[in-house]
C-alpha positions in Angstrom: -9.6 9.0 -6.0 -8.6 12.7 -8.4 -7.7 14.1 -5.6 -5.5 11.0 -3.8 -3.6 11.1 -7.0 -3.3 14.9 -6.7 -2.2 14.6 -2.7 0.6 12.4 -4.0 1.5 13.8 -7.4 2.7 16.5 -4.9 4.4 14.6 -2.3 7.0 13.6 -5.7 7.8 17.1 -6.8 5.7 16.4 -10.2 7.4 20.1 -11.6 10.9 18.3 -11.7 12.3 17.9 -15.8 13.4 14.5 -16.6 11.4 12.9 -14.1 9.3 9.5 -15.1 6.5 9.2 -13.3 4.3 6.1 -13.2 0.7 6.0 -11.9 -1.8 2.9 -10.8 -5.6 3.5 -9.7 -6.4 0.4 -8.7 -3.1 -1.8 -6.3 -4.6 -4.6 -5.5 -3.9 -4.8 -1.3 -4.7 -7.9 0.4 -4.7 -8.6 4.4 -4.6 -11.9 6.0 -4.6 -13.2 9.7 -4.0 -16.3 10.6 -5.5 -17.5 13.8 -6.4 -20.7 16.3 -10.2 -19.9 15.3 -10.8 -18.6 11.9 -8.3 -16.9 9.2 -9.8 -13.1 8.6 -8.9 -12.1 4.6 -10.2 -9.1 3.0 -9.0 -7.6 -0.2 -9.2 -3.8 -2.0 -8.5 -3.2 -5.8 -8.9 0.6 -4.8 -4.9 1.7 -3.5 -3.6 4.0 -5.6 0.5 4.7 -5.9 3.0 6.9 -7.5 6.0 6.0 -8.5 9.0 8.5 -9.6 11.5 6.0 -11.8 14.4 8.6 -12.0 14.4 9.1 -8.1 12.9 6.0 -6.8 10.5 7.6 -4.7 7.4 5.7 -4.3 4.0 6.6 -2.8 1.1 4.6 -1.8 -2.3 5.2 -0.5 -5.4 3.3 1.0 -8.6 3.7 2.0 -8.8 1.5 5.2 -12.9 1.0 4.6 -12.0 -0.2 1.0 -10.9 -3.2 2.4 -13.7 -6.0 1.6 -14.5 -8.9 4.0 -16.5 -12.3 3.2 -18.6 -11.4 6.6 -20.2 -7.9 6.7 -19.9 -8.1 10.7 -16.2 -8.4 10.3 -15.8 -5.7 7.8 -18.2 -3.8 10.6 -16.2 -4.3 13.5 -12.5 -4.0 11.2 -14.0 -0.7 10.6 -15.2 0.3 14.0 -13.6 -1.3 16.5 -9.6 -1.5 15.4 -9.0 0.4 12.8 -11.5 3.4 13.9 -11.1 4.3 9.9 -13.5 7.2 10.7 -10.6 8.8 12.1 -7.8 7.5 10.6 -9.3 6.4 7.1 -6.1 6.0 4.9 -3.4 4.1 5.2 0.4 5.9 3.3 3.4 4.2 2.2 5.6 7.0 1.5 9.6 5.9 0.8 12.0 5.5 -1.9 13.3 2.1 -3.8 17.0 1.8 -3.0 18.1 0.5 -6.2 18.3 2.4 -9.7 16.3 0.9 -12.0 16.6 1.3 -15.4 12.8 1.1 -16.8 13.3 1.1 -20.3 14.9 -2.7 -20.1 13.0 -5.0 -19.7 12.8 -7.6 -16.7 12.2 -8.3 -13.0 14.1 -7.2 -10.4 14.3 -7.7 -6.6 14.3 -4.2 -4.7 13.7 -3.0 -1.4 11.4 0.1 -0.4 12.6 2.0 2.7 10.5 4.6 3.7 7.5 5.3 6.8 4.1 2.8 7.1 1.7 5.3 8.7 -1.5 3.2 10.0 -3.9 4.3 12.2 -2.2 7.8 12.7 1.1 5.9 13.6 3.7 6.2 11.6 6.7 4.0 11.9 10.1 3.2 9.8 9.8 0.5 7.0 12.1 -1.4 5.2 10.1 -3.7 2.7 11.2 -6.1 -0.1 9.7 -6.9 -3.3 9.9 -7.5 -7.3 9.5 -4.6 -9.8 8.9 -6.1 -13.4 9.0 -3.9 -16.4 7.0 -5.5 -19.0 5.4 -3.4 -22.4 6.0 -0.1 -21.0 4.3 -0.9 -17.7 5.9 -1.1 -14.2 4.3 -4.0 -12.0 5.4 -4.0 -8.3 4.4 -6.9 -6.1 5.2 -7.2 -2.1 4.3 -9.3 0.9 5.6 -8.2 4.1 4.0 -8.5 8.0 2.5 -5.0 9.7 2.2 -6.1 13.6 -0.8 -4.6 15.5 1.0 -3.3 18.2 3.4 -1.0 16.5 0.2 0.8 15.0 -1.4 1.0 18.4 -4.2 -1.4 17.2 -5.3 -2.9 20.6 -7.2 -6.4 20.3 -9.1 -7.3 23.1 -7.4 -10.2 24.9 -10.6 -12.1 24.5 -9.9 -12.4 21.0 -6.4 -13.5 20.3 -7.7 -17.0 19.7 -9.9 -15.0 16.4 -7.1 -12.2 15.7 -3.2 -12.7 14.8 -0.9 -10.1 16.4 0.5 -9.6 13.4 -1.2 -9.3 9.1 0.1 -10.2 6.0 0.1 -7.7 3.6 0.0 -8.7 0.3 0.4 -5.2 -2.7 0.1 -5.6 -6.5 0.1 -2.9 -8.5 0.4 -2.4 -11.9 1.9 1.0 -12.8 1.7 3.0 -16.2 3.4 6.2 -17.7 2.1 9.6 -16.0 0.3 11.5 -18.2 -1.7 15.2 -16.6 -4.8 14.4 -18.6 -5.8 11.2 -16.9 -6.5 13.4 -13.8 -9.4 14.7 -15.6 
């Protein structure tokens, strides 16, 4: 996890003056599928995020095999089959919040994240809304927003359409604090 935090404390330009950057370990990202046969649901408290409050730029990152399912055969074939997370094992939300928000008030605000999803080595354009809440000098972002299978090149069998949704909900919550260069120690 050091060095995810490292990987994206770069990506921001960390050496900038005036800058306020914000940090979480441990976004809390939820998927769900809906489907005719069973709903799928597994969760991770392991996504880690940085978040640049004088630029807007915003970074996340999962491990796909962080995700846990109720049923270890699911997790298994999750792993395996679709998401082939030994060759594509993360996940990276890398964009920029359109509006200026002024984190030293605070309150919730709606905002919108536009920026590239990459998934399974495919990176497409994203435009995804959410609420930012500044509450006792912590940032909490919060998000739910559909990632369709297809536009990742995630190929489910046609056998299985009746198990599997075409498209997940994604479900992020993170809960941001001030940067500081000793809590990468």
């Amino acid at each position: 996890m050091k060095y995810c935090f490292i990987f994206l404390l770069s990506w921001l330009s960390i050496g900038r003056a005036g800058d306020e950057l914000y940090t979480c370990h441990n976004a809390r990202i939820t998927i769900f599928s809906s489907a005719l046969i069973e709903d799928i649901k597994a969760v991770s408290s392991n996504g880690g995020s940085v978040f640049n409050a004088t630029t807007g730029e915003l970074d996340f990152s999962l491990a796909i095999n962080s995700l846990q399912f109720e049923k270890s055969f699911m997790q298994q074939h999750f792993n395996s089959d679709y998401m082939e997370s030994d060759k594509y094992p993360r996940a990276i939300f890398k964009g920029k919040i359109q509006e200026h928000i002024d984190v030293s008030k605070e309150g919730t605000y709606a905002v919108t994240a536009a920026g590239t999803l990459t998934v399974h080595n495919v990176t497409q354009p994203r435009t995804i809304q959410g609420t930012l809440t500044v509450k006792n000098g912590t940032i909490i972002m919060e998000s739910e927003f559909m990632v369709k299978c297809a536009d990742h090149h995630i190929d489910i069998p046609q056998i299985l359409f009746y198990h599997i949704a075409e498209s997940i909900k994604v479900t992020v919550n993170a809960t941001f604090t001030p940067y500081k260069s000793n809590t990468l120690k």
